[in-house]
C-alpha positions as CSV (number, residue, x, y, z in Angstrom):
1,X,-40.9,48.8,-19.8
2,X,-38.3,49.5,-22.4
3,X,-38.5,48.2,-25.5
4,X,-37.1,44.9,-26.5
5,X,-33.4,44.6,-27.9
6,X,-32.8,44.4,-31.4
7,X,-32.1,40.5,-32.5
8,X,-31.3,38.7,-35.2
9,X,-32.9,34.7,-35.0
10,X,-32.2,31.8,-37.4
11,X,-34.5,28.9,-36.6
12,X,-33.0,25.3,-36.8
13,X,-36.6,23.8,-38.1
14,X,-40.3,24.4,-38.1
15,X,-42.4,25.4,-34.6
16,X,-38.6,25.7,-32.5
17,X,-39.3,23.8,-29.0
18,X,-36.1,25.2,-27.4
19,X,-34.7,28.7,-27.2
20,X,-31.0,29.7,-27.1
21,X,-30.9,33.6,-26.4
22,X,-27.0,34.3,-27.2
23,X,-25.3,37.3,-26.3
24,X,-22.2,39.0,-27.9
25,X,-19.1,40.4,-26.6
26,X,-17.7,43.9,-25.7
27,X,-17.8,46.1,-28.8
28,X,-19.2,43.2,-31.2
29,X,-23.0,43.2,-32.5
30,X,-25.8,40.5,-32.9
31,X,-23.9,39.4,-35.9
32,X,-20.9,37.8,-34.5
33,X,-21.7,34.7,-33.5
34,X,-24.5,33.5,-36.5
35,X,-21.8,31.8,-38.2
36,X,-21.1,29.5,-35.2
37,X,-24.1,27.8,-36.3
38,X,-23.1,25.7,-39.3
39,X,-20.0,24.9,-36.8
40,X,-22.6,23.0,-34.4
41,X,-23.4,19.9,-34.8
42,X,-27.2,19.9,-33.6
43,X,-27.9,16.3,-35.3
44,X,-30.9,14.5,-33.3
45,X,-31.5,18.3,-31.6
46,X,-35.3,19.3,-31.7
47,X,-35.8,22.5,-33.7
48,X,-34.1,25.4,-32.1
49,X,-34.6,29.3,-32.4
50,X,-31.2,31.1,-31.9
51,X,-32.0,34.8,-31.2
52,X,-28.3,37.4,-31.0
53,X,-29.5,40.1,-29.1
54,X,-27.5,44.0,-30.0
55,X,-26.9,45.4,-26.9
56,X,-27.2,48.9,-26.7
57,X,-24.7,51.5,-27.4
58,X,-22.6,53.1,-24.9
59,X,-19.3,55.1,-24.2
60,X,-16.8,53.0,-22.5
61,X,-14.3,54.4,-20.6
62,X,-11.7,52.0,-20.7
63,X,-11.7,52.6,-24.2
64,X,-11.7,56.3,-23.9
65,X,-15.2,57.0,-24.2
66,X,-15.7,55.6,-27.5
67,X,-19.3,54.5,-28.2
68,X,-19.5,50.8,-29.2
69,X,-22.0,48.1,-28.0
70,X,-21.7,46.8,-24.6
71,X,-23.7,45.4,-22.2
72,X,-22.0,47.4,-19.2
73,X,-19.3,50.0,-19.0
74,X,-15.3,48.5,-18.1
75,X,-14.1,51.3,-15.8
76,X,-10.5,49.5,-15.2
77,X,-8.8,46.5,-16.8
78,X,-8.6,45.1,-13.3
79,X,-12.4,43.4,-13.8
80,X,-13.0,43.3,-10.2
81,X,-12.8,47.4,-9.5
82,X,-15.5,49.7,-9.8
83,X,-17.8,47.6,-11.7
84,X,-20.8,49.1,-13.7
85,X,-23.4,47.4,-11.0
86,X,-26.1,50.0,-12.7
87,X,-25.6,49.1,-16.4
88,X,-25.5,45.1,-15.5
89,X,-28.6,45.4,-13.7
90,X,-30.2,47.3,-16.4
91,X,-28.9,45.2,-19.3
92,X,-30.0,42.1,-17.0
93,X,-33.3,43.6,-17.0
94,X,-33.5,43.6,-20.9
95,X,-32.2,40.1,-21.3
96,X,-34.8,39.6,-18.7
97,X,-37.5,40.9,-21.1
98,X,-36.0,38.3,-24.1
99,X,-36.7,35.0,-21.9
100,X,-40.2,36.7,-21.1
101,X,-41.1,36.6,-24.8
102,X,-39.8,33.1,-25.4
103,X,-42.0,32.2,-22.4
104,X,-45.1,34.1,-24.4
105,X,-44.2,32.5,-28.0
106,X,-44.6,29.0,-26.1
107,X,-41.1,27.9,-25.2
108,X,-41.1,27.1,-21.1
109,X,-38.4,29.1,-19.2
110,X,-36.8,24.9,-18.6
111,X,-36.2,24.8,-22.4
112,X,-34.4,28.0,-22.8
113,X,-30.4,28.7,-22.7
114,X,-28.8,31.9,-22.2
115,X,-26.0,31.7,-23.3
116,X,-22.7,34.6,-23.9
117,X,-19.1,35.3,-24.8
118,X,-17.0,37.4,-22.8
119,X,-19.4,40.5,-21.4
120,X,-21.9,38.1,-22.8
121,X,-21.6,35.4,-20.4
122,X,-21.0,38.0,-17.7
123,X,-24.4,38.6,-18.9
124,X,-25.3,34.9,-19.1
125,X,-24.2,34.7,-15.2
126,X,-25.8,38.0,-13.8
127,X,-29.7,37.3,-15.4
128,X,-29.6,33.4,-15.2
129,X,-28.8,33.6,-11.4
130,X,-31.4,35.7,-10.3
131,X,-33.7,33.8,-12.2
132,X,-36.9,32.5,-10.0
133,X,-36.9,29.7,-12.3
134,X,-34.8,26.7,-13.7
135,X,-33.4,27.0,-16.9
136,X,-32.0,24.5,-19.8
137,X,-28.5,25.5,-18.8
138,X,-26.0,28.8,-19.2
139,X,-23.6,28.6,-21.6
140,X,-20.8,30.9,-20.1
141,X,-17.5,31.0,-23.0
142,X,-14.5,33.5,-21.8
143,X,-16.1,35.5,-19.4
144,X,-16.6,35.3,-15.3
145,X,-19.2,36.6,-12.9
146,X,-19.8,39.9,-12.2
147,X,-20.5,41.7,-9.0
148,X,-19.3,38.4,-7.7
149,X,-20.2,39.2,-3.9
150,X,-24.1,40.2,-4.7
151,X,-24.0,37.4,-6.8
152,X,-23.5,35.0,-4.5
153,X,-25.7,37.3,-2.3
154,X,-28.4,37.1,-4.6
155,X,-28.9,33.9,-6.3
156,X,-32.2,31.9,-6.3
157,X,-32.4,28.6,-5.1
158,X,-34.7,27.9,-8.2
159,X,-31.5,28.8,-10.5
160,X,-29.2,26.0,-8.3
161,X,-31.0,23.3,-11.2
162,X,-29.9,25.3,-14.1
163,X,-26.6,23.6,-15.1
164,X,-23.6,25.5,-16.3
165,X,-21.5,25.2,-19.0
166,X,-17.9,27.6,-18.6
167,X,-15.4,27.5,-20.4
168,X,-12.2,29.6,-20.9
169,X,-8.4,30.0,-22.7
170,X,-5.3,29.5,-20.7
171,X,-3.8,32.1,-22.0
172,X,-7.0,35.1,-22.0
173,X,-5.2,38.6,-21.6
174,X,-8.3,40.4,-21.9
175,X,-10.3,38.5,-19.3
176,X,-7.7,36.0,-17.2
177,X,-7.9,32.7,-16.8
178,X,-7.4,33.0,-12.6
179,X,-10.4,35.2,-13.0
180,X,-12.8,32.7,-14.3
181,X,-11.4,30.1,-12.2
182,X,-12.9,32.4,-9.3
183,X,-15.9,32.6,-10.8
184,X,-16.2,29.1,-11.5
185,X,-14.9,28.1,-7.9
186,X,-17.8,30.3,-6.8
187,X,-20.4,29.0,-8.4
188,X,-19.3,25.3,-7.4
189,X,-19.6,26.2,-3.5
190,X,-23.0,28.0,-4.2
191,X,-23.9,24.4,-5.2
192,X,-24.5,25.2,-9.3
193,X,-23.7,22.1,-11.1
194,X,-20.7,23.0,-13.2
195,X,-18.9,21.6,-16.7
196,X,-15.7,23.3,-17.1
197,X,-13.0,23.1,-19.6
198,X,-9.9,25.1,-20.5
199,X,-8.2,25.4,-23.8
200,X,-4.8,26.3,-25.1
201,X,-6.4,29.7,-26.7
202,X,-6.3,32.8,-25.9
203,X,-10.0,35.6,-26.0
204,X,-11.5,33.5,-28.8
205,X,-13.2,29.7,-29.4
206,X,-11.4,27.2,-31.3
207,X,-12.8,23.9,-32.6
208,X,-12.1,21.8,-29.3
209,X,-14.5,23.9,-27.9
210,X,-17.7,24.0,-30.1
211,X,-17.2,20.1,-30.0
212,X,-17.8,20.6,-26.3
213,X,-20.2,23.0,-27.1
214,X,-22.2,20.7,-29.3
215,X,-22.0,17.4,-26.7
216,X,-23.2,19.8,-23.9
217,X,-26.1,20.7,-25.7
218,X,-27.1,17.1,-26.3
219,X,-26.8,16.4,-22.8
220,X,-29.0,19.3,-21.5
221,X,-31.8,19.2,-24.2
């Protein structure tokens, strides 16, 4: 087994009962979304464990081959060709490997969220529907579903109690908002139970949102 991604985790209180394992974007680090937590309001919340993950580095070809820190190459802008089905799977493996060590340090796979932004919650969709297990919910911001046809192909009936949290800008250029209206119209007739909102943003989170983000999070823990 490979060795476990680097992370960085800030826990909300003493002996965390919950896990939220949150993934960055495309050429960001572990670091970008720490500061979101003095944004959340986690009042009443039992004590949490955030863990950012680093993905590893890679060339990515849509940005000429520069090496950055992504969970899977982008081969074309158009999201939907040639997708890296090889570097999902193995990055899915590794995120795989984080929930495994929650499960060890005491926190039940029902009390853990994965959560992601952009090739982050591509990430959040690929691992936590091929889960053989329910979790606390997947917290999908700016992103869609990748591989959507093995997806649907290959998600567990023990990942149909997970609930869903997606959520996306009306005016995305990077990833676009038809795109994750697929993904989300997917998902629906897969039977996941879906909360979806849109916001008048474009690849980025505004305040409308981590309200959202914040209720949601009451509801599922």
């Amino acid at each position: 087994m490979s060795t476990l991604l680097q992370t960085i985790e800030k826990e909300t209180g003493a002996n965390p009962s919950v896990a939220i394992i949150w993934m960055h974007g495309l050429g960001a680090d572990a670091n970008d979304f720490v500061p979101m937590l003095h944004e959340l309001d986690l009042r009443g919340l039992p004590a949490i464990r955030f863990i950012f993950p680093n993905a590893d580095t890679m060339p990515v070809t849509i940005n000429n081959g520069y090496v950055m820190r992504a969970w899977y190459d982008i081969v074309a802008s158009d999201l939907g060709r040639q997708e890296d089905e090889a570097g999902l799977r193995a990055s899915q493996a590794k995120v795989e490997a984080l929930i495994e060590r929650e499960k060890a340090r005491g926190i039940p796979a029902e009390r853990i969220i994965l959560a992601g932004f952009s090739q982050g919650c591509a990430m959040t969709l690929q691992t936590g529907m091929r889960l053989q297990e329910k979790l606390a919910g997947l917290m999908c911001l700016s992103g869609y579903v990748p591989i959507a046809a093995k997806a649907a192909a290959e998600h567990t009936a023990a990942s149909l109690a997970t609930p869903i949290f997606m959520v996306h800008g009306r005016m995305d250029p990077v990833i676009p908002l038809a795109r994750a209206e697929q993904s989300r119209d997917l998902l629906k007739q897969l039977g996941y139970s879906i909360e979806w909102h849109d916001y008048a943003m474009q690849h980025s989170l505004c305040q409308e949102e981590v309200d959202h983000i914040s209720a949601w999070l009451k509801k599922v823990l």
